[in-house]
N, C-alpha and C positions, 0 to 999 in steps of 0.2 A: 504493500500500500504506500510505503513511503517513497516507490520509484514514482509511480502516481501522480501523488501528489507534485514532485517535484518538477516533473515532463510535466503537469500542465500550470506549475506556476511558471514556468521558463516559456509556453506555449502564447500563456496570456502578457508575460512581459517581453516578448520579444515580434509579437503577429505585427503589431503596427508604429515597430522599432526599425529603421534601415539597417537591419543587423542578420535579417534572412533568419525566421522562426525554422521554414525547414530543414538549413544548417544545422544549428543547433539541436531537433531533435533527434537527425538523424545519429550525429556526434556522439551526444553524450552516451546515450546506451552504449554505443560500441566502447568510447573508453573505460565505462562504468561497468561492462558487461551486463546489462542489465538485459530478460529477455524483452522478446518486441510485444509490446502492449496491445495490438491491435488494431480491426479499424476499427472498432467500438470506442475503443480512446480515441482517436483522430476525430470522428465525428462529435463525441461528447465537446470538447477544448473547440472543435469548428464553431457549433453552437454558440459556447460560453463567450467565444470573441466576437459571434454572428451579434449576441444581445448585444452586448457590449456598445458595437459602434451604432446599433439602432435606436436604444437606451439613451447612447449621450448626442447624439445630431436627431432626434425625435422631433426637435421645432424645425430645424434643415427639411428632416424626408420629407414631414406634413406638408409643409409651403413648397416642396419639387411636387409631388404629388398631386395638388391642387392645383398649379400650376399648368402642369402638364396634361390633370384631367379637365380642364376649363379652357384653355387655350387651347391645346391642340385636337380633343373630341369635341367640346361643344363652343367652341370659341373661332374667332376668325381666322385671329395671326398668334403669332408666338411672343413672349417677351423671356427674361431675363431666365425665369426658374423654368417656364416649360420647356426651355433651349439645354439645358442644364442638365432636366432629368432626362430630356433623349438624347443626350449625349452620354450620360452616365450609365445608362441602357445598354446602347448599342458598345460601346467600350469593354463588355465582357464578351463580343462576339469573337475578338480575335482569338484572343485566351482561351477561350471553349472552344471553338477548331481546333489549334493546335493540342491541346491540351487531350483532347478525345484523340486525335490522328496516333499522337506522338506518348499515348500512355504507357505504353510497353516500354520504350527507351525511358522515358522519366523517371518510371520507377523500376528500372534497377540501372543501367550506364551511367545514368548521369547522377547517380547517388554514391558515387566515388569519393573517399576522401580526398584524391587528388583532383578533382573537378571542383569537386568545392573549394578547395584552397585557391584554386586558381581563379574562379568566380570570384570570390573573396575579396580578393586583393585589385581584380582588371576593375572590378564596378565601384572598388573602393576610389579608384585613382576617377575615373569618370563624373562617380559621385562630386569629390574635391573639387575639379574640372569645375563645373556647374555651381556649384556652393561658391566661387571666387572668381564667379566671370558673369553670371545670371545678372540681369539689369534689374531685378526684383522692383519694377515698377506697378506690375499688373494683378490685381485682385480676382474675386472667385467669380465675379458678376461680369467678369471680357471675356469667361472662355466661349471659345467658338468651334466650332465643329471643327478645324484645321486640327487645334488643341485634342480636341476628343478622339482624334484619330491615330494621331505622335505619340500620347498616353495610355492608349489603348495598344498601340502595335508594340510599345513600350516593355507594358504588363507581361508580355508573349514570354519576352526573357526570363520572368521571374518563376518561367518552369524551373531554372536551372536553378538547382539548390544553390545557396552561398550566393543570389543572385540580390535578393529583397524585392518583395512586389512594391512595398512602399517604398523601399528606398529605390527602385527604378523608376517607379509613375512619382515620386517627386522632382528627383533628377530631371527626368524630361520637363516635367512643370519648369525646373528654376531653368534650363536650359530655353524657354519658352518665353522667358520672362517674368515667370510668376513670386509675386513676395511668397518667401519662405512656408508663414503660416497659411495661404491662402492654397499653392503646392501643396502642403499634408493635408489638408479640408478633401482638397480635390481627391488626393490617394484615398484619404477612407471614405469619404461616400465613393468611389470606382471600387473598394474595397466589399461594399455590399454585395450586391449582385455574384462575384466573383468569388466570395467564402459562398453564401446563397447554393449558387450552382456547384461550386464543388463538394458541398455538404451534400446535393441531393442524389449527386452521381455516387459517391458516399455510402449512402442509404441504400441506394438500390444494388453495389455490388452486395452491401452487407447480408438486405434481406435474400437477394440470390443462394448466396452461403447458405441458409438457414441456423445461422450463428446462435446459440443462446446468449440472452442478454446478462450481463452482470450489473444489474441496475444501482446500484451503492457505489460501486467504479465511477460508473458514468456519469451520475450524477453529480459527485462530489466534482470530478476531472472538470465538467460542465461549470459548476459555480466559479472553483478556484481561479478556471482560465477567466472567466467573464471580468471578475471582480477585479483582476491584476491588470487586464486590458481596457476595464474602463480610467482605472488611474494611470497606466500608464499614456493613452488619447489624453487626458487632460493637464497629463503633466507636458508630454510632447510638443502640444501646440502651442503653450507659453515659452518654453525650452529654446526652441528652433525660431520663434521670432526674434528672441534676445539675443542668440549666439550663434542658431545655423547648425549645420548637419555636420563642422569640422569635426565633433569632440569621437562624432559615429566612423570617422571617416580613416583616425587613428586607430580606432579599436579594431576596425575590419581588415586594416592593415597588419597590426599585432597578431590577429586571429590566423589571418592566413599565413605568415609568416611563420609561424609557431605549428601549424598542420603543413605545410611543407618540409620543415623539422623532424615533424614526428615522423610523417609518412613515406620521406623519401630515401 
């Protein structure tokens, strides 16, 4: 119970971290020997992070929602939020192609120690790139579909463990032009949809299985991840507006330099 616990407090503090949750959990088990937890864990921690960012942008989803059901079904033209949530929509299409095509390699090739360390460190230095060159002029109310197309083809990379879906779909943001906090806003709500879908593909390999549930696992794994991912969103977006994604940017550095170490 106590690996558990641990894989989904590391699940919930690292999902919407530019630090690559899937990293992380593929890692630690192996150094830790720990056995593989399951999908039932993947899905329960999917969940706990799915509440999480729906819980803390709940006045966001409502007024995209609104939006997008008043302007674009019973309304004329578009403005600001209906533009927004179909753009945040269609942004997990790329991700889902690929992601369905390329399932077999994901999950096992590209689950390499050596692939992650090298992921690690190339999107660390891209990340930096971006974090010291991004004109951080532009807020969450200019994106424009150009935007929602760059962030979304973005996302595709973050199949690759060691890759960060949030830390690529920001990257591209501040490469875009986007201020810092206005980039992460964008990564977690594109972040919806995207846990969403890959929770339900999820599900249905699970119920294929005909797995028994360990419901006390998953439940707990569900809370712990939520609760650590909702503090951690709220600590992030103040974080990144004062200081910016450097502090993420050495760590991913260290990280892969230290798995290149172990591994090589």
């Amino acid at each position: 119970m106590s690996s558990v616990f641990v894989l989904a407090l590391l699940q919930g503090a690292t999902e919407f971290l530019p630090i690559s949750s899937s990293a992380h959990l593929i890692l630690l088990p192996q150094l830790m020997d720990w056995r593989d937890q399951g999908l039932g864990f993947d899905i329960a921690v999917h969940i706990g992070t799915l509440a999480a960012v729906l819980v803390y942008f709940r006045d966001d989803i409502g007024r995209l929602w609104r939006g997008a059901w008043r302007r674009s079904v019973t309304g004329p033209r578009h403005d600001d939020d209906s533009r927004l949530a179909w753009i945040i929509i269609a942004s997990v299409i790329p991700i889902g192609v690929v992601g369905l095509l390329a399932h077999d390699i994901v999950a096992t090739t590209l689950r390499a120690p050596l692939v992650i360390a090298m992921a690690t460190i190339v999107f660390a230095l891209v990340m930096g790139w971006a974090n010291q060159t991004g004109r951080r002029d532009r807020g969450l109310d200019q994106v424009g579909w150009r935007d929602g197309i760059v962030v979304g083809l973005a996302q595709v990379l973050a199949l690759i463990p060691g890759t960060s879906r949030s830390g690529i779909t920001m990257t591209a943001g501040l490469m875009l032009g986007f201020r810092p906090e206005a980039a992460a806003r964008l990564s977690f709500l594109m972040a919806i949809p995207t846990i969403a879908g890959a929770g339900v593909w999820q599900m249905w390999s699970w119920g294929t299985a005909g797995r028994i549930v360990d419901w006390p696992t998953v439940i707990a794994a569900s809370l712990v991840s939520g609760l650590i991912a909702y503090i951690c969103i709220h600590w992030f977006l103040q974080f990144v507006e004062r200081i910016g994604l450097l502090p993420f940017v050495v760590y991913r550095l260290l990280l892969g330099v230290w798995l290149l170490y172990i591994y090589v």
